[in-house]
N, C-alpha and C positions, 0 to 999 in steps of 0.2 A: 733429753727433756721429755717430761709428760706432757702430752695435745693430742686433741683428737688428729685421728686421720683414716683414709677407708680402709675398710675391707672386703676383699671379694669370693663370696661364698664359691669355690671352685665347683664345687658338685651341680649350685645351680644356676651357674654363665653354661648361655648356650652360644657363645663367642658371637653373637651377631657383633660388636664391633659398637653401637651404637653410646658405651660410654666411652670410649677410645675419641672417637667424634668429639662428644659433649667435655670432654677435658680441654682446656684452653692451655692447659701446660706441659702436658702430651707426657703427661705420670703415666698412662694408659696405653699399654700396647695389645694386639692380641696374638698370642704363641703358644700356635701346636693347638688351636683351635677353643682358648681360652682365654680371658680378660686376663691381666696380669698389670699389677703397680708397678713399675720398672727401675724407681727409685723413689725413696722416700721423703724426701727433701725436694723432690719434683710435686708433692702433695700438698696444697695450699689448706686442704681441710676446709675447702668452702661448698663442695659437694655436689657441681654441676652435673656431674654424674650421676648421682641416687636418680632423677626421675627418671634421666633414660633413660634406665635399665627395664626391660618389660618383663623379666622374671626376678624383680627384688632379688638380686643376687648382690646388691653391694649394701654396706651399713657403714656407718659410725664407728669406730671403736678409740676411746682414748689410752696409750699405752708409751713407752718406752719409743720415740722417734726422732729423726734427726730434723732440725728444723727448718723448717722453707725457705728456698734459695734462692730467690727475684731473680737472680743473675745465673742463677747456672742453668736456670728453667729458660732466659732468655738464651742462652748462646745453645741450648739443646733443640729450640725452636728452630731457632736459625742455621741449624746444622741437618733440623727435616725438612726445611724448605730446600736448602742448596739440593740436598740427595733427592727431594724429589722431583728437581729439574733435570731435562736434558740437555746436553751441549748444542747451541743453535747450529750447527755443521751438521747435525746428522742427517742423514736424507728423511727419516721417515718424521721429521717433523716440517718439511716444507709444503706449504701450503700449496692445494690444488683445488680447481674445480672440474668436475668431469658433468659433462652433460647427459640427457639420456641416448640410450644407445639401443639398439636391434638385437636381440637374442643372440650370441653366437653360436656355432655350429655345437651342435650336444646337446645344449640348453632352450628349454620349452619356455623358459622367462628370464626377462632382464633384470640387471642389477639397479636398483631403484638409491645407493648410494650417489650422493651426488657431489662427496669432499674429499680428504685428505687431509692430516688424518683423522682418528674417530676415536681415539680413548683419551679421555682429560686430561688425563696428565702430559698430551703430547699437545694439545690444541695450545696453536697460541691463540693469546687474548682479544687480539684482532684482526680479524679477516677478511677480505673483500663478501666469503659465501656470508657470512654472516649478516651483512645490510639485507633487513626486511624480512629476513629468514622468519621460517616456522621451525620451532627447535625441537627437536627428540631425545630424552637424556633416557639411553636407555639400559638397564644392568645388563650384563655381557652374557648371561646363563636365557635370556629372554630369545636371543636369537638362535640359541638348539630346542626352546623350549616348544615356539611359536611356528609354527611352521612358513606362515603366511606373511613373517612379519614384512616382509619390503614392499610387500603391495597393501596390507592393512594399516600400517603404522610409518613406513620408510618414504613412501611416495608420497612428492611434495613436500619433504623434510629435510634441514641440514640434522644428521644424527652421530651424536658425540653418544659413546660406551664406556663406564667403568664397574666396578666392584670393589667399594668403598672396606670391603673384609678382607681383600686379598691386595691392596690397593694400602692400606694403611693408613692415609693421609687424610687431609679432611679437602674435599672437593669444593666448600662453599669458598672458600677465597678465588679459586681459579672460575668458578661460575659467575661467581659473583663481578671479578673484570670484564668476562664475557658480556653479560645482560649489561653493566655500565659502560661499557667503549664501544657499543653494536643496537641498533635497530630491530631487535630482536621482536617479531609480531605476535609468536604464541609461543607457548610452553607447555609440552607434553612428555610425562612423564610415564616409562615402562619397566617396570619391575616384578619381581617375581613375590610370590608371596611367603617366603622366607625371611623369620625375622631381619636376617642381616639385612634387605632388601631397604628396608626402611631407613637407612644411614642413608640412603644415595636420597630416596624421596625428602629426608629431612635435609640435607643439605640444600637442595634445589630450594625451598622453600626459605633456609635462612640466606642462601645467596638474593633472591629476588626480595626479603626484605632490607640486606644490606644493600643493596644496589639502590634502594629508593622508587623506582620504578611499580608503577599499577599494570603489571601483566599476572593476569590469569593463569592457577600453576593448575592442568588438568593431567591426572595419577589413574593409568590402567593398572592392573594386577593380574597376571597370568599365575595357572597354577603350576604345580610342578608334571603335571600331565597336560600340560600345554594348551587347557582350557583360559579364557576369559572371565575373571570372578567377577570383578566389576573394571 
């Protein structure tokens, strides 16, 4: 059948990921450093993707497609949620608190970590560290970037880490249980100033408005020379 459906200028996706996010039907993946439509009948043709895009790299086009498939777009969702959980038995998802601790021997400063674990996709949704916490959602490149980060940014923080490009997924549902089943006091956001960067900042921000909740989302930006832009 003829309908519209998108298209993605390859030459100029600079794969930050951020229509992959903005897809509700997960047509969108990114591979080998590029946006890519994964299946065409995954494509509802309603376009939530065009604004994302920060280098107009996707359009319109009406052509030769197969038609949109409610149900196979449903069991494809629910087939990236299963893969993107973990088996509750793994050890690296049991929850910890570790307190502050004394330098140890070699080291001139402490780990200002104060959980277990710390990248989103392993946090569960509720956690004892989590009551009253200060949160830090921080991209994962920010910790080789920043030198300083566990005393400028880590200390006095619960700090969960992902990379929403290399990550795939979309983080606002899993944040989004977080800030609704937790006491959660502030929200601080650290990212790098690479486009992709902004899939994670924009997620934070659609979790805390799905959550319902009036917390304040405040967004550092380190640069790739491990300055502070804003």
């Amino acid at each position: 059948m003829i309908r519209k459906i998108i298209h993605i200028d390859e030459d100029a996706c600079n794969g930050c990921g951020l229509c992959a996010t903005a897809c509700h039907e997960g047509a969108i993946e990114i591979r080998e450093g590029k946006a890519v439509l994964i299946r065409e009948d995954y494509c509802d043709g309603l376009g939530d993707c065009l604004p994302a895009c920060p280098m107009n790299a996707i359009s319109f086009r009406e052509r030769e497609a197969r038609a949109y498939d409610a149900e196979a777009v449903k069991q494809h969702m629910a087939a990236k949620k299963a893969a993107a959980s973990v088996p509750s038995g793994c050890p690296g998802m049991r929850a910890r608190t570790m307190t502050a601790a004394a330098p140890v021997s070699g080291q001139s400063r402490p780990s200002q970590l104060r959980q277990w674990p710390t990248q989103i996709k392993l946090m569960p949704p509720k956690a004892p560290y989590f009551d009253g916490a200060r949160l830090l959602v921080a991209a994962d490149c920010t910790a080789f970037a920043y030198a300083a980060i566990h005393e400028d940014f880590m200390q006095g923080h619960v700090t969960i880490q992902g990379c929403p490009k290399l990550d795939n997924v979309d983080y606002a549902e899993k944040l989004g249980q977080i800030l609704s089943l937790n006491d959660i006091r502030s929200l601080h956001v650290l990212r790098m100033e690479v486009p992709c960067c902004g899939g994670l900042e924009m997620a934070v921000k659609r979790a805390v408005k799905q959550c319902g909740k009036d917390i304040l989302v405040r967004v550092t930006i380190i640069s790739v020379e491990g300055k502070i832009i804003r």
